[in-house]
C-alpha positions in Angstrom: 13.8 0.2 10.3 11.9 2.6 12.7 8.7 2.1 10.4 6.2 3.1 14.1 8.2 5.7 15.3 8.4 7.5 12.0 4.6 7.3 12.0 4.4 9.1 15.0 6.2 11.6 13.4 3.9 12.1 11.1 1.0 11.8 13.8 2.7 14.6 16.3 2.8 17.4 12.9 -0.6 16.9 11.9 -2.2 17.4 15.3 0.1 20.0 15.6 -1.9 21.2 12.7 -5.4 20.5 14.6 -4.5 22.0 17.8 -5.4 18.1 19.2 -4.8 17.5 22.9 -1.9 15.5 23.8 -4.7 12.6 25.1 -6.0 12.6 21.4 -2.9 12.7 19.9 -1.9 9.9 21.9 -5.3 8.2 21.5 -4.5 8.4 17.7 -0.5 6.5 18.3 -2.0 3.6 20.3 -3.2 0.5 18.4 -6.6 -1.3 19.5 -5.1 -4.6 19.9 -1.8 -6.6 19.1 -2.8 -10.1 18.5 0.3 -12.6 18.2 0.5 -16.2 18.1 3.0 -19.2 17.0 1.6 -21.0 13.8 2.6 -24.5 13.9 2.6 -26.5 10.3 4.1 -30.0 9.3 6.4 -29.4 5.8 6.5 -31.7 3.2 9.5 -33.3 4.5 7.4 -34.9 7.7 8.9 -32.3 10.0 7.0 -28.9 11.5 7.5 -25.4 11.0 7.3 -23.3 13.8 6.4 -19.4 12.6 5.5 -16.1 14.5 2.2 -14.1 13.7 0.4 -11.0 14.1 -2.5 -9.2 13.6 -2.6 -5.6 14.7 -5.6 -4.2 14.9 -5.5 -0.5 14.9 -8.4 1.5 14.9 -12.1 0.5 14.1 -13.3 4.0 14.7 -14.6 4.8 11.0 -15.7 0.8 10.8 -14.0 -2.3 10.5 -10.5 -3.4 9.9 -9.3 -3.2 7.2 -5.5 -4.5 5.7 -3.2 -7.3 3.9 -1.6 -10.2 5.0 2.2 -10.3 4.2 4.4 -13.6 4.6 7.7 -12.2 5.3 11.4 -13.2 7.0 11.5 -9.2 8.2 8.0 -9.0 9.2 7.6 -8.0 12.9 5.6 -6.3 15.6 6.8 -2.7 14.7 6.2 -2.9 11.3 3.0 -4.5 11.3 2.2 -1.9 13.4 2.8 0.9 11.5 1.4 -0.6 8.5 -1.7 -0.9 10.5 -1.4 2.7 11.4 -1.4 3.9 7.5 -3.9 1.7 7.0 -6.3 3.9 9.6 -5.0 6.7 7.9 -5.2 5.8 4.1 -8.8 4.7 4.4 -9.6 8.1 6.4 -7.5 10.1 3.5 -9.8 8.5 0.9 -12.8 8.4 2.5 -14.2 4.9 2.9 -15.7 3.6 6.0 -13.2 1.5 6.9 -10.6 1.2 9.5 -7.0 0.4 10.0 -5.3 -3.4 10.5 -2.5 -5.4 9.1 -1.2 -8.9 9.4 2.2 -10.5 9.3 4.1 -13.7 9.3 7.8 -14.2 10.0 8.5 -16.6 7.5 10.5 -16.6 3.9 7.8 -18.0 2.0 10.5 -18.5 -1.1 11.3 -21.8 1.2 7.9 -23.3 1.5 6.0 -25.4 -1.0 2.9 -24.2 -2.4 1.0 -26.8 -0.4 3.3 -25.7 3.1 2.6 -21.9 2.0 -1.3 -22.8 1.9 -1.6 -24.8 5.2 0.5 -21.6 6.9 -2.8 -19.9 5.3 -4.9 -22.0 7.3 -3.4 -21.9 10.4 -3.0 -18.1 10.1 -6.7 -17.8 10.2 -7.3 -20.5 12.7 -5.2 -18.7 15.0 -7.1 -15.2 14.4 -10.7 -16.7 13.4 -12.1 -15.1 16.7 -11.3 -11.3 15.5 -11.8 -11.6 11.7 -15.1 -11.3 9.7 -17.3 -9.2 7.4 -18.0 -6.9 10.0 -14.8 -7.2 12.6 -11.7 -7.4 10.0 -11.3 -7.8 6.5 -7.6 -9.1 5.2 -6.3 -8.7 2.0 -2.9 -9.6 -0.1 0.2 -8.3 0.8 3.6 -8.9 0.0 4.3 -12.5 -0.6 0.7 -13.2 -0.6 -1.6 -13.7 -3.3 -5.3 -14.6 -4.6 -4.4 -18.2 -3.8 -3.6 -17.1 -0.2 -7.3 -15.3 0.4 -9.0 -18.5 -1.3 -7.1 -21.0 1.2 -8.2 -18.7 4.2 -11.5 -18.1 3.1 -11.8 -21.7 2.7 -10.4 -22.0 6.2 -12.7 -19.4 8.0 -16.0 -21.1 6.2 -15.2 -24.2 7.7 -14.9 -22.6 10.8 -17.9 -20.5 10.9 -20.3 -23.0 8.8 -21.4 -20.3 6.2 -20.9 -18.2 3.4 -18.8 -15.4 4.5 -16.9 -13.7 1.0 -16.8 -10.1 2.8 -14.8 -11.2 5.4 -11.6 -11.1 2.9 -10.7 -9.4 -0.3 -8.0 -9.9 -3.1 -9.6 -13.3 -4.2 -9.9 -15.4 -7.2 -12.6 -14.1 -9.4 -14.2 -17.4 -9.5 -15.2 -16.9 -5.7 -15.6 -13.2 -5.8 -12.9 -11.2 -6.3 -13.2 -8.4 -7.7 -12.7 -7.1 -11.8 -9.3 -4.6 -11.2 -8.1 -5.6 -7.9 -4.9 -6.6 -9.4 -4.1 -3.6 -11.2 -6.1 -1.2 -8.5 -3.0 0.3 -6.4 -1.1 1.3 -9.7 -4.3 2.5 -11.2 -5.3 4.6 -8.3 -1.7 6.6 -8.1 -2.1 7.5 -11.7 -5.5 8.9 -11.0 -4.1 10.7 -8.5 -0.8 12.0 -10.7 -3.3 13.1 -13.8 -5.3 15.4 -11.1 -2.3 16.9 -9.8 -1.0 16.7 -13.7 -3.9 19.0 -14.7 -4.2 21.1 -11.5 -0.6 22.5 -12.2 -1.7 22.5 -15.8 1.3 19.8 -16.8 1.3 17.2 -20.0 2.2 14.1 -19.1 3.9 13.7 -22.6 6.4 15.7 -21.5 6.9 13.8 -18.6 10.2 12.0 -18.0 9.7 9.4 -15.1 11.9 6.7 -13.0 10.3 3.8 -11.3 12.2 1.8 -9.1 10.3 -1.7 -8.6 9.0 -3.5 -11.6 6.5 -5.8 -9.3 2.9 -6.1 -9.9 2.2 -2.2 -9.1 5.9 -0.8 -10.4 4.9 -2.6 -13.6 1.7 -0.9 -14.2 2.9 2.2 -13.1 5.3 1.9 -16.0 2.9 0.3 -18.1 0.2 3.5 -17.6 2.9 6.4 -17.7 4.0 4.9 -21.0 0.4 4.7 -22.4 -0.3 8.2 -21.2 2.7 9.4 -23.4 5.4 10.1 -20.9 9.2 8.9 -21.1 10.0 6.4 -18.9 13.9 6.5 -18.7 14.7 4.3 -15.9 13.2 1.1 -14.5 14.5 -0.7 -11.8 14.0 -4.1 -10.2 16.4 -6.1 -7.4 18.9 -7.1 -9.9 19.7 -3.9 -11.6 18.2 -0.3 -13.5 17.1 -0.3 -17.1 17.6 3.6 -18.3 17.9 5.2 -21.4 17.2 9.3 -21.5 15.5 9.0 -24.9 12.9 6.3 -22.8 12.6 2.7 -22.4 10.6 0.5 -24.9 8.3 -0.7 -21.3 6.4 -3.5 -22.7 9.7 -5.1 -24.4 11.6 -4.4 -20.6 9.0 -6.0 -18.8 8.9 -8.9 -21.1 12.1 -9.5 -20.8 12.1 -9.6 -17.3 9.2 -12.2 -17.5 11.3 -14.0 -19.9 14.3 -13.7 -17.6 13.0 -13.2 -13.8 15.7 -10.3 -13.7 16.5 -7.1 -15.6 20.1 -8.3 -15.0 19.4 -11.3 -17.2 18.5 -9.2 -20.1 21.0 -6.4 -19.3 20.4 -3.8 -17.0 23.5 -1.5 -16.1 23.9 -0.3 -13.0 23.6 -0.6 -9.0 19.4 -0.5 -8.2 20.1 2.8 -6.6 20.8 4.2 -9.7 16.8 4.6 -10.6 16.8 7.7 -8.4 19.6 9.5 -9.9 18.3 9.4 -13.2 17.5 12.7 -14.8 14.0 12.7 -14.4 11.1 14.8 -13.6 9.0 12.5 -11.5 10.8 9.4 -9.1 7.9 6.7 -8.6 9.5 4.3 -5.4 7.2 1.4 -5.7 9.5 -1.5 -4.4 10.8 -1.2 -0.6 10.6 0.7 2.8 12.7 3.8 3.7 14.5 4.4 -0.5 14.6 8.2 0.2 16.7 9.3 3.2 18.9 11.6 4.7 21.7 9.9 3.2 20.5 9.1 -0.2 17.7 12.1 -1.0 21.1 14.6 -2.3 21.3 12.4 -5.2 17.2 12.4 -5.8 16.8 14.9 -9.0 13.1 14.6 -9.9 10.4 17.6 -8.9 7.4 15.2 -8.2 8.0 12.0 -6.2 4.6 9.8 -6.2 5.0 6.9 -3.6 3.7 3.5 -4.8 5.7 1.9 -1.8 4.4 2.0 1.6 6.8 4.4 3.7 9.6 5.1 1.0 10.9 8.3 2.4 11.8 8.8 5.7 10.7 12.2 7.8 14.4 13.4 7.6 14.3 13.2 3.7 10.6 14.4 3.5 11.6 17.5 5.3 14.6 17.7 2.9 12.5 17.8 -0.2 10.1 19.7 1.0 12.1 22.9 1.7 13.8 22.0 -1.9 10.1 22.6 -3.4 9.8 18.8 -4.4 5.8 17.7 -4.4 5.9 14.3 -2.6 2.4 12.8 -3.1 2.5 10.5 0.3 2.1 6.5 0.0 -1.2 7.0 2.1 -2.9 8.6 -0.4 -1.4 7.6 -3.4 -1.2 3.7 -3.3 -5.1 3.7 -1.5 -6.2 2.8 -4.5 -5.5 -1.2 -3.4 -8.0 -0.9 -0.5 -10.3 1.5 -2.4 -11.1 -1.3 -4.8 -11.1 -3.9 -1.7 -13.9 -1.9 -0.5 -15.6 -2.4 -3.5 -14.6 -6.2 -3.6 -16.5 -6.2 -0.4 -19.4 -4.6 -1.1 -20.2 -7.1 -3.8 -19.4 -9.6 -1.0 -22.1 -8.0 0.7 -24.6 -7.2 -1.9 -24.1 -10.3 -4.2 -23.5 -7.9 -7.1 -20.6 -7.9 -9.7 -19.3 -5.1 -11.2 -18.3 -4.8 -14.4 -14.7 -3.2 -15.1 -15.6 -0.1 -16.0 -17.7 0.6 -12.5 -14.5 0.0 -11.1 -12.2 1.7 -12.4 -14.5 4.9 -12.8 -15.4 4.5 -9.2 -11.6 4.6 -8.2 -10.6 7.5 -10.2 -12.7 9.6 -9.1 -12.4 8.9 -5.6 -8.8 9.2 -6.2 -9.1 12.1 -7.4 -11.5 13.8 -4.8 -9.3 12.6 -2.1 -6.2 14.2 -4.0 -7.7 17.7 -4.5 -9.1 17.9 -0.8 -5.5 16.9 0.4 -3.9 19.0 -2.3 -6.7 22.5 -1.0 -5.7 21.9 2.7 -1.8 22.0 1.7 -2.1 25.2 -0.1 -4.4 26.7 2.2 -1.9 25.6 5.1 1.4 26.2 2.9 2.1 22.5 4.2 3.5 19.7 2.4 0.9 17.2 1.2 2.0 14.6 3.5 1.4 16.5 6.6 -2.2 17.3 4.9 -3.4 14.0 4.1 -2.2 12.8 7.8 -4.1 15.8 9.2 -7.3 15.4 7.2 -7.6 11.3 8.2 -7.0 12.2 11.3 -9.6 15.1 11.7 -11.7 12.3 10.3 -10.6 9.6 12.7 -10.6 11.9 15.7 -14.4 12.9 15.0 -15.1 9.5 14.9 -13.5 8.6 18.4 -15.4 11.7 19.8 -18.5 10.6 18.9 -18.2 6.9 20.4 -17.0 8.5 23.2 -13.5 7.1 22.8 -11.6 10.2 23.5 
């Protein structure tokens, strides 16, 4: 993958958009620090695990750090880097006062106990303690991490710092305060964002027909929500195979099932997992892995609205493609923010001692889904750009302003 340089991509055509100097543009590529180190753990076995890490931290311009820890065999440098990157971005798009940071651990966590997955936790924060806190950098979950994971470094940092400190991490257990929706929040958010642009082009999502490739904690919701909202949800895909039927899938029985099973090829999906974005469909929802849509596979995409659960699904080459074919992409930086929109309210209640009540949340987060949508959706029409290239150019008229008034550009 070429996860950085396609983020430069996206950097160079919004400050095209700006008119931004080639020092601000390049001000806006560079990360703020690359922090790496070798975590050293002893597995059950009596022996010790040797695993790189890294923290990027990308741009604190708009306030602290924000982004998720992923445990990882693929994770590396570039990617953390760009995740970072979008991170900046997404929190800009959306408007909270947070910047841009990601973490990573070369490791397949599948191979580990939980007790070896929870002392790589540990020394994970050990090695970064020095550049994390409430008010430096806040992580989060990511792939292959969980509640579990923020409790065991939360646990770790405390120990370090000798006090209370739940604001310096969010996606934990309730019962040390977590937050009501943060485990539905980044399926919950794109929905909010797909009903405003639902009733901006004046569409009912009952006559929606809808694919979802991933059936993971956010594909499932997604499915879960466009079902409840009336729409036909004719194919559903995990790593093992595609669930599709054109008259829709009965969602809650599929994703029992796969509970039931671990696999939709258990309980008999038909089909290659690529098949999910051939399906006859109006709107393509990629929320599993990086770079789905392509040069090579976007001829075969037949949907008119793609709304990107999955960080970076479409490459530049295909987003280019679909934009000239008239296909609305709603980017993965606006329309899976809503994880670290509700991470921001995590840690404000870290903050503030308070505790929301569900409701709060989830009205908090559609509406600021829904703002950030509508401003990004006005500056494409007003532009005649794709909405990509808007929301990239509004977070970084947001982030540049920022740097120009520390004096960092």
């Amino acid at each position: 993958m070429a996860a950085f340089e396609h983020f430069k991509q996206h950097v160079n055509s919004a400050a095209r958009l700006l008119n931004l100097s080639d020092a601000e543009r390049l001000a806006l590529e560079k990360p703020d620090r690359i922090l790496r180190a070798n975590l050293t753990v002893k597995l059950d076995d009596g022996s010790t695990g040797t695993f790189p890490a890294y923290r990027v931290q990308f741009n604190n311009a708009r306030g602290p750090y924000k982004g998720g820890i992923r445990f990882h065999p693929e994770a590396d440098e570039d990617e953390v880097s760009a995740l970072a990157a979008m991170m900046a971005v997404k929190c800009a798009v959306v408007g909270i006062p947070f910047g841009g940071a990601k973490g990573g651990v070369t490791v397949d966590p599948k191979k580990l106990s939980a007790r070896e997955r929870g002392a790589l936790a540990r020394a994970y924060v050990r090695a970064f303690a020095d550049h994390l806190g409430p008010d430096i950098d806040i992580p989060a979950p990511d792939v292959y991490t969980t509640s579990e994971t923020m409790a065991a470094m939360l646990d770790e940092y405390e120990q370090i710092v000798g006090t209370s400190a739940p604001a310096m991490i969010t996606g934990k257990p309730l019962s040390i305060g977590g937050s009501l929706g943060r485990d539905t929040a980044t399926a919950d958010g794109a929905l909010a964002v797909l009903d405003a642009l639902l009733e901006d082009e004046k569409l009912d999502a009952v006559r929606l027909t809808a694919s979802v490739q991933g059936a993971g904690n956010a594909g499932a919701q997604a499915a879960r929500l466009l079902a409840r909202r009336g729409a036909a949800v004719v194919a559903l895909s995990d790593s093992s195979g595609t669930l599709a039927d054109p008259a829709g899938i009965d969602v809650a029985a599929a994703l029992a099932g796969k509970e039931a099973k671990k696999e939709f090829a258990a309980w008999g999906a038909v089909g290659g997992v690529g098949n999910v974005m051939e399906t006859d469909a109006r709107l393509f929802v990629p929320a599993a892995l990086e770079e789905q849509l392509t040069a090579d596979t976007v001829g075969a995409l037949r949907a008119a609205y793609v709304l990107e659960i999955a960080n970076g699904p479409t490459t530049p080459d295909a987003d280019r493609t679909l934009f000239a074919r008239g296909v609305t992409v709603v980017p993965d930086v606006l329309a899976n923010a809503g994880g670290v929109t509700v991470s921001y309210f995590e840690w404000i209640q870290g903050r503030t001692g308070e505790r929301w009540e569900l409701d709060r949340v989830t009205d908090a987060l559609a509406k600021t889904m829904k703002q950030a949508y509508r401003e990004v959706a006005g500056f494409a029409k007003e532009r005649g750009v794709s909405l990509r290239d808007a929301a990239y150019a509004l977070a970084l008229s947001r982030l540049i302003e920022a740097m120009r008034a520390r004096g960092r550009v």
